[in-house]
C-alpha positions as CSV (number, residue, x, y, z in Angstrom):
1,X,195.6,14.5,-11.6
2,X,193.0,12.7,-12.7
3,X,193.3,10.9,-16.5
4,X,190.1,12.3,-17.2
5,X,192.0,16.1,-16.5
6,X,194.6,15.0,-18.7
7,X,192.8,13.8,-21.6
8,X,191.1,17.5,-22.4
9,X,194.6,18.0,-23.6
10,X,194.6,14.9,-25.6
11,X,193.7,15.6,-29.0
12,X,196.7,18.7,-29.3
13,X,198.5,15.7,-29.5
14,X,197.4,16.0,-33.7
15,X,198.3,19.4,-33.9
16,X,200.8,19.9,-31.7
17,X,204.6,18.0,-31.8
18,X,207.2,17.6,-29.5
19,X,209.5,19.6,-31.4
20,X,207.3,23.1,-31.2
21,X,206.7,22.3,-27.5
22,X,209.9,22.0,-26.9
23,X,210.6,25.1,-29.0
24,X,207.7,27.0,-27.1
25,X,209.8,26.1,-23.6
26,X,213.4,27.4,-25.2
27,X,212.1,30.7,-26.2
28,X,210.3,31.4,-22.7
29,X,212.6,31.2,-19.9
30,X,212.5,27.2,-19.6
31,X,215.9,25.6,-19.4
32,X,217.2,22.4,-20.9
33,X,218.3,20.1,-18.0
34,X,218.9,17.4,-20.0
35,X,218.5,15.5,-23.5
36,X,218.4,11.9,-24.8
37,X,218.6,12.5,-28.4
38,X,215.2,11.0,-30.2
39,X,214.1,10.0,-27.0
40,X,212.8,12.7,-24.3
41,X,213.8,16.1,-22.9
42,X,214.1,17.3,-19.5
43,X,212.8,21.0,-19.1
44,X,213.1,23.1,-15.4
45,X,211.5,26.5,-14.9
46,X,213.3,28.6,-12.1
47,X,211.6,31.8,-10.3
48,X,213.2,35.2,-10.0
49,X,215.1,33.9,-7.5
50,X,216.2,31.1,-8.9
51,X,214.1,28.3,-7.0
52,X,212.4,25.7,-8.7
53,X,208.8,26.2,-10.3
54,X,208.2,23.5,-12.5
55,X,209.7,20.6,-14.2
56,X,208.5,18.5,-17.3
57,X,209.3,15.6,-18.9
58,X,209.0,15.8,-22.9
59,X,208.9,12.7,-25.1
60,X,210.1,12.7,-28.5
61,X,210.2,8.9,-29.4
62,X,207.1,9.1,-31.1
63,X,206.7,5.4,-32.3
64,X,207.1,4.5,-28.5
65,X,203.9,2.9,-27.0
66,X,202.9,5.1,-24.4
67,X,204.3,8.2,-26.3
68,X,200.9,10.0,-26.7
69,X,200.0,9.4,-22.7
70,X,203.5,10.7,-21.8
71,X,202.9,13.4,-24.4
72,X,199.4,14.5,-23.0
73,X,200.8,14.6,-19.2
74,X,203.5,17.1,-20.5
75,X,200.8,19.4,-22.3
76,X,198.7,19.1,-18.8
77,X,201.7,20.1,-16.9
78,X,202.6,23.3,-19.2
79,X,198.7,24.2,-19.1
80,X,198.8,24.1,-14.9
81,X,201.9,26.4,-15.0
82,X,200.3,29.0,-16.6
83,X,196.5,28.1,-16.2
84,X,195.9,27.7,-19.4
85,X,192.9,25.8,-21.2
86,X,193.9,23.4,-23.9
87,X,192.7,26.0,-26.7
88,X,194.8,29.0,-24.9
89,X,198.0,26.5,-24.6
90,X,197.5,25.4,-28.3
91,X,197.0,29.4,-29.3
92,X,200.1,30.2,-27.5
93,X,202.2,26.9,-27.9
94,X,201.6,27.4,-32.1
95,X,202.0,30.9,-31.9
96,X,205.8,30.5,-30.9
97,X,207.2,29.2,-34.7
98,X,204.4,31.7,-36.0
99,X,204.0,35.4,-37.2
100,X,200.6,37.0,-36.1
101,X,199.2,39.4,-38.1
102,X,195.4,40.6,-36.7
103,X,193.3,42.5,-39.2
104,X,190.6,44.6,-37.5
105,X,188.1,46.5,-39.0
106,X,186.8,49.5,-36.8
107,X,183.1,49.8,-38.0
108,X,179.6,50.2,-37.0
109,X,178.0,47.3,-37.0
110,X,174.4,47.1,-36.2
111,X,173.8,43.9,-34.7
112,X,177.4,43.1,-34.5
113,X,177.6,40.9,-38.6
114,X,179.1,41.8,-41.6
115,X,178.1,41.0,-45.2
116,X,179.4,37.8,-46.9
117,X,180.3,40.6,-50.0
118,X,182.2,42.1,-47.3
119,X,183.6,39.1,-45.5
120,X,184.8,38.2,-49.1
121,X,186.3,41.0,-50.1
122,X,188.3,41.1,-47.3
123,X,189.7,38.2,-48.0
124,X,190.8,38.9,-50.9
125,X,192.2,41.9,-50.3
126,X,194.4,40.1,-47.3
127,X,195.4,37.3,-50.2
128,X,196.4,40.5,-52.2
129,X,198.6,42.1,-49.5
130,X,200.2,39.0,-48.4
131,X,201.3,38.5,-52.2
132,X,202.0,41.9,-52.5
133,X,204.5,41.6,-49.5
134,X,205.8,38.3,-50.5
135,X,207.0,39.5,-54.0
136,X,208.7,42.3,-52.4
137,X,210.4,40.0,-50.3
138,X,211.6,37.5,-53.1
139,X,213.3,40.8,-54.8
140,X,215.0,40.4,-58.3
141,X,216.7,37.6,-57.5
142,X,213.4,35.5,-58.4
143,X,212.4,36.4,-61.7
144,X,208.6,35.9,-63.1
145,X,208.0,34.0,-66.5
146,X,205.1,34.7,-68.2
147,X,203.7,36.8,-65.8
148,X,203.5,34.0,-63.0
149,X,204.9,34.4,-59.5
150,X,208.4,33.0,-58.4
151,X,208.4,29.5,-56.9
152,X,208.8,30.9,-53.7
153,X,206.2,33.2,-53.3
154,X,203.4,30.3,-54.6
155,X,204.9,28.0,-51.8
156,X,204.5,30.5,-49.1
157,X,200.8,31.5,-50.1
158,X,200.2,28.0,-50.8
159,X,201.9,26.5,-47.6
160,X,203.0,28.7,-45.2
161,X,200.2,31.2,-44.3
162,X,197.2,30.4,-43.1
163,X,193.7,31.6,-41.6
164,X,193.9,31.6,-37.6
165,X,190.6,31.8,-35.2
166,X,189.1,35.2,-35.0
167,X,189.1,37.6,-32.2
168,X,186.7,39.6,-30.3
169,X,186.4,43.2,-30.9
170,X,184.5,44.4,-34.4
171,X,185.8,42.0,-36.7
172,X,189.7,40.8,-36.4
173,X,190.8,38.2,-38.9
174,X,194.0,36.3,-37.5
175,X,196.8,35.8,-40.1
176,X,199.2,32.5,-39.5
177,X,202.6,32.8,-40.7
178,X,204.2,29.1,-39.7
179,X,208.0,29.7,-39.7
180,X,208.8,26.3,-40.2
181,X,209.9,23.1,-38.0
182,X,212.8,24.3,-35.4
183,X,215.9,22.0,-35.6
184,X,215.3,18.8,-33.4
185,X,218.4,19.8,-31.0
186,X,217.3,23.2,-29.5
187,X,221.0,23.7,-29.0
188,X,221.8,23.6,-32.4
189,X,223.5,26.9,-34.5
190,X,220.9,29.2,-36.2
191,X,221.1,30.1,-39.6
192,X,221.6,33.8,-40.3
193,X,219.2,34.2,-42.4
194,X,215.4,34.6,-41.7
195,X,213.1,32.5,-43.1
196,X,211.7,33.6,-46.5
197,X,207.9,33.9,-44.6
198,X,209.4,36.3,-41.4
199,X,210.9,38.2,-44.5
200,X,207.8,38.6,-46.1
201,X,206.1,39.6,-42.7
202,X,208.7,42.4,-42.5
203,X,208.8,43.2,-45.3
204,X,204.7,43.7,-45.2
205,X,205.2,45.6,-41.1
206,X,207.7,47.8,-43.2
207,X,205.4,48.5,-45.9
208,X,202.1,49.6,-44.0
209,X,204.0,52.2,-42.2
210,X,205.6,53.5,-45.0
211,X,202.5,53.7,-46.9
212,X,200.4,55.4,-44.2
213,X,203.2,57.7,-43.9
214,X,203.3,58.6,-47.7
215,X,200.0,59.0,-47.1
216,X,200.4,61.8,-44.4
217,X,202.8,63.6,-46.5
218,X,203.2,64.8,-50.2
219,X,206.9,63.6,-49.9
220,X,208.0,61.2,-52.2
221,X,210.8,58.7,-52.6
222,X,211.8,55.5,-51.8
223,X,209.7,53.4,-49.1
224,X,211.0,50.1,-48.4
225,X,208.3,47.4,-48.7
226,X,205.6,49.5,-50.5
227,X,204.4,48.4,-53.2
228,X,201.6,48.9,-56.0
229,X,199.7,45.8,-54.9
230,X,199.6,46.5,-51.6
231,X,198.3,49.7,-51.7
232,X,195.5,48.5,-54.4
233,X,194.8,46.1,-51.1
234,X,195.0,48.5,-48.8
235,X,192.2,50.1,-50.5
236,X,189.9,47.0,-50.7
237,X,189.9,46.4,-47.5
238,X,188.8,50.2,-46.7
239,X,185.9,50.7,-49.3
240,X,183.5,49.2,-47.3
241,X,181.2,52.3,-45.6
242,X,180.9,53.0,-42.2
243,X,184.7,51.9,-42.1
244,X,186.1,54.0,-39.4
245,X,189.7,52.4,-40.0
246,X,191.9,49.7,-40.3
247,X,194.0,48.6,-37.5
248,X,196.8,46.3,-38.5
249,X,199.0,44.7,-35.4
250,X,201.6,42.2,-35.3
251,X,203.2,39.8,-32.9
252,X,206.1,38.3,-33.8
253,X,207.6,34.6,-33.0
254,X,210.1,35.0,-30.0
255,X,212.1,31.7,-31.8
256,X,213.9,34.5,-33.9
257,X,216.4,36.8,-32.9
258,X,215.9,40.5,-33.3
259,X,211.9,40.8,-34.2
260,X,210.9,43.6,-36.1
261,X,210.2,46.8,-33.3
262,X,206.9,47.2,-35.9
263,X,204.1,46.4,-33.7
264,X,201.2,48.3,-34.7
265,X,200.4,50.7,-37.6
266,X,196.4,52.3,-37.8
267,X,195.1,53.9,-41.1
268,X,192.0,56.2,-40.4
269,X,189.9,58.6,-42.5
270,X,192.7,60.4,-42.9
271,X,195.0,57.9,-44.6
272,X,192.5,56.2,-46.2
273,X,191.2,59.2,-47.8
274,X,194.9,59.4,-49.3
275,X,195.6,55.9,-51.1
276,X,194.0,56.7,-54.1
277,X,196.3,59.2,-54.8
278,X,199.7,57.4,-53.3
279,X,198.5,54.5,-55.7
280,X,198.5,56.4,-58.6
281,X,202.0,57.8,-58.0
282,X,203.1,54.3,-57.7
283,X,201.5,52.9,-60.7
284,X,203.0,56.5,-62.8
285,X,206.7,54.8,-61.1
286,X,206.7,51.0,-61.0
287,X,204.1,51.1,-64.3
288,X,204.5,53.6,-66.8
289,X,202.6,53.6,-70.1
290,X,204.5,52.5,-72.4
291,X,204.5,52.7,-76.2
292,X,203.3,48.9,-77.3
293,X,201.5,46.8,-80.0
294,X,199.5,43.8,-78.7
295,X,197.8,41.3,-80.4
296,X,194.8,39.5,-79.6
297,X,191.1,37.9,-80.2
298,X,188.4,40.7,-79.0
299,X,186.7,39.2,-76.2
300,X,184.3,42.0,-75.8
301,X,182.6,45.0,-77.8
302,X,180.4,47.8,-75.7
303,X,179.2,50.4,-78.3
304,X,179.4,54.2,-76.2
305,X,177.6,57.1,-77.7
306,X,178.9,58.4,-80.6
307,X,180.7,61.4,-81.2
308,X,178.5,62.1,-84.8
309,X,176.2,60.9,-86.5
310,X,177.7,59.0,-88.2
311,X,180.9,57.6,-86.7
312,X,180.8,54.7,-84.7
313,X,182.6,54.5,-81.0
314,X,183.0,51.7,-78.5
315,X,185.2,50.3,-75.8
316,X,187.3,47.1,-77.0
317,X,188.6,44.5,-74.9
318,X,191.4,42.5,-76.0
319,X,192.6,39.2,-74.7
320,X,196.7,40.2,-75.3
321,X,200.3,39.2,-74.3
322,X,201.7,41.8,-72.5
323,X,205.6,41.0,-71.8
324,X,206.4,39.6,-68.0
325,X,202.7,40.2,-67.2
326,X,201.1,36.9,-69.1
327,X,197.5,37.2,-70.8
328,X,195.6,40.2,-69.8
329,X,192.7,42.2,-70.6
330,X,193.5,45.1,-72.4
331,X,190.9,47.9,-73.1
332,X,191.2,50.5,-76.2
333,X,188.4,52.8,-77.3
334,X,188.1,52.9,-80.9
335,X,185.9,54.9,-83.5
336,X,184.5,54.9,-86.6
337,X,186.7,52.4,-89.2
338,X,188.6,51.3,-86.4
339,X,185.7,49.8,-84.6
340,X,184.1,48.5,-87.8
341,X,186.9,46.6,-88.3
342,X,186.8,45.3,-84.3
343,X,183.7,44.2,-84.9
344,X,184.4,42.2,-88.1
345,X,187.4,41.0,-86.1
346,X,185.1,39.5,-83.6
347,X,182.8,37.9,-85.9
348,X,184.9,36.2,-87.4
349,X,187.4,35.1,-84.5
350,X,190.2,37.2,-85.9
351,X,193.2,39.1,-84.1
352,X,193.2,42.5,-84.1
353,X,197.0,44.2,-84.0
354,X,196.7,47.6,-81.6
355,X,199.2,50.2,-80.8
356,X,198.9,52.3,-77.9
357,X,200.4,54.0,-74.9
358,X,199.8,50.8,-72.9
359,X,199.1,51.8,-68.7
360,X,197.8,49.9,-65.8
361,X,194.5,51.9,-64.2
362,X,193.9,50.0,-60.9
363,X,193.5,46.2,-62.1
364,X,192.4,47.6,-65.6
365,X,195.0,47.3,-68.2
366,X,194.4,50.2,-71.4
367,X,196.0,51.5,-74.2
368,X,195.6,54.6,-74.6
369,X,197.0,57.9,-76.8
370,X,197.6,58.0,-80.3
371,X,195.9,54.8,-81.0
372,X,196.9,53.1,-84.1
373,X,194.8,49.6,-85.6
374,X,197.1,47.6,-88.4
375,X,194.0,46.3,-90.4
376,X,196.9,44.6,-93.0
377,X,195.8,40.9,-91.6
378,X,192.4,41.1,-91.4
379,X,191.9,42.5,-95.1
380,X,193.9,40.5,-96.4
381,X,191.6,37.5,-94.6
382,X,188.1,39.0,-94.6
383,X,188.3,41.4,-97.8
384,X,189.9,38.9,-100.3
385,X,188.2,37.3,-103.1
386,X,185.9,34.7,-102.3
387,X,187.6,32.0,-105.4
388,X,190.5,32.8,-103.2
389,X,189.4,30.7,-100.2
């Protein structure tokens, strides 16, 4: 063993601590021989029959002197069990405290390259799901002020997911759920309940399969982990053309006890075809319009073709408060008088006071109906004497 050997292992020293190692070894088939507390483990691998395979030495004293030599030997050791490479043992040593989720678009490619538009949107639309999941997962218990997301679901977006190395075959991003630091005795008691980020994982396994299901079928009801947001992803990540389907697999950390039996779920032309239509009977559940009056400067004015004429028509956009949703763009057609007065609104910097039937239309927020403008504010401002001012 020369040091040379050794040191390709070296820099998973940065990555990689003695407490996932020594995790990694618990949760496949190693067994603890013995343990100075702080200092170093003793770790023996039997055969089938019980005879000896391998034995390692793991430090944990980290501010010891010749901790990251005694360190590297260890990673060397585990590699030469199993033949692994340093990259393979890091993939497989970090994959143990980790939820894998692969992505893979099944698509013609021409010389093997996707857009950067596509590239992006596909990111995007994994950000989506994965906060679509994770506000599943948090349930009622975390409510939302002012439209934001709990605490909870902003840490695990923010901290605990992340963007692993791609694999081969068409185009498979790698999704990194970390689970967390294991307790530093591996024969410590486990808590009973999962971490929030496995929750959100199965809570996301649960709500693909239910969704490619309600796709397949006209029945409806409830479908645990399906959600509005995560069938609006769903469908981002499937409008590219040529898309032949989406294959979405999971492995799941082996440091947990009973993994999810979800494993795989595929969504083809057939189900892809569907999710417009289960997203609109979501939106017409979770989302229904609702008779409201928002207020709010018009951000934006696009004149349509007019019905006369005479009258005036046009698209409004509206820059409102909608209750436990935050600031929002809200569109309203108006005509004639009513879009007059939008347009004086907007000169000069005015609210405008609308009430609608107020629905949700993919990302697009409208009111729509029996539309009704309250001009009492902006006469009194714009259509008063000008001694007045």
């Amino acid at each position: 063993m020369s040091a040379s050997t050794i040191g390709r292992y070296g820099d998973l020293d940065r990555v990689l601590s003695p407490a996932v190692v020594s995790g990694h070894l618990a949760a496949h088939g190693w067994t603890l021989e013995a343990r100075q507390a702080h200092v170093r483990e003793l770790w023996r691998l039997e055969d089938d029959n019980g005879g000896l395979t391998a034995r390692i030495l793991l430090p944990l004293a980290t501010d010891y002197e010749d901790f990251r030599r005694r360190f590297d030997e260890a990673l060397y050791g585990i590699g030469r069990v199993y033949d692994w490479d340093p990259e393979t043992l890091l993939e497989h040593v970090s994959a143990t405290r980790a939820d894998l989720f692969y992505i893979r678009l099944d698509q013609s490619l021409r010389d093997g390259t996707i857009s950067f538009e596509q590239a992006d949107e596909t990111l995007r639309g994994i950000h989506k799901m994965l906060g679509a999941a994770a506000m599943t997962a948090a349930g009622p218990e975390h409510p939302r002020s002012g439209g934001r997301r709990p605490t909870v679901v902003r840490e695990f977006l923010a901290d605990d997911v992340r963007l692993g190395h791609t694999k081969r075959g068409s185009f498979i991003f790698t999704i990194v759920t970390r689970l967390g630091e294991p307790d530093p005795d591996p024969t410590g008691a486990r808590t009973a309940e999962a971490p929030f980020p496995r929750r959100v994982m199965e809570t996301l396994a649960h709500g693909l399969e239910t969704t490619r299901d309600a796709a397949l079928s006209s029945v409806r009801g409830d479908a645990p982990g399906m959600s509005l947001g995560l069938v609006e992803s769903l469908e981002d990540l499937t409008r590219a053309p040529g898309l032949r389907a989406l294959d979405l697999s999971f492995e799941w950390s082996p440091v947990l006890p009973s993994p999810p039996t979800i494993h795989h779920v595929l969504m083809g032309r057939d189900v892809i075809g569907e999710l417009p239509r289960v997203r609109e009977g979501l939106a017409r559940r979770e989302e229904p319009p609702t008779r409201q009056t928002v207020v709010g400067p018009v951000k934006s004015l696009t004149r349509e073709n007019a019905g006369t004429a005479t009258e005036e028509r046009g698209t409004v956009v509206l820059l409102a408060d909608i209750p436990d949703k935050g600031i929002r763009n809200v569109h309203v057609t108006l005509t004639g008088e009513n879009y007059d007065w939008a347009i004086r609104a907007h000169r000069a910097k005015l609210p405008l006071t609308v009430t609608g039937d107020l629905t949700r239309d993919r990302r697009t927020w409208r009111l729509l109906g029996d539309i009704l403008l309250d001009t009492t504010f902006l006469a009194h401002v714009l259509d008063r004497p000008a001694t007045e001012g």
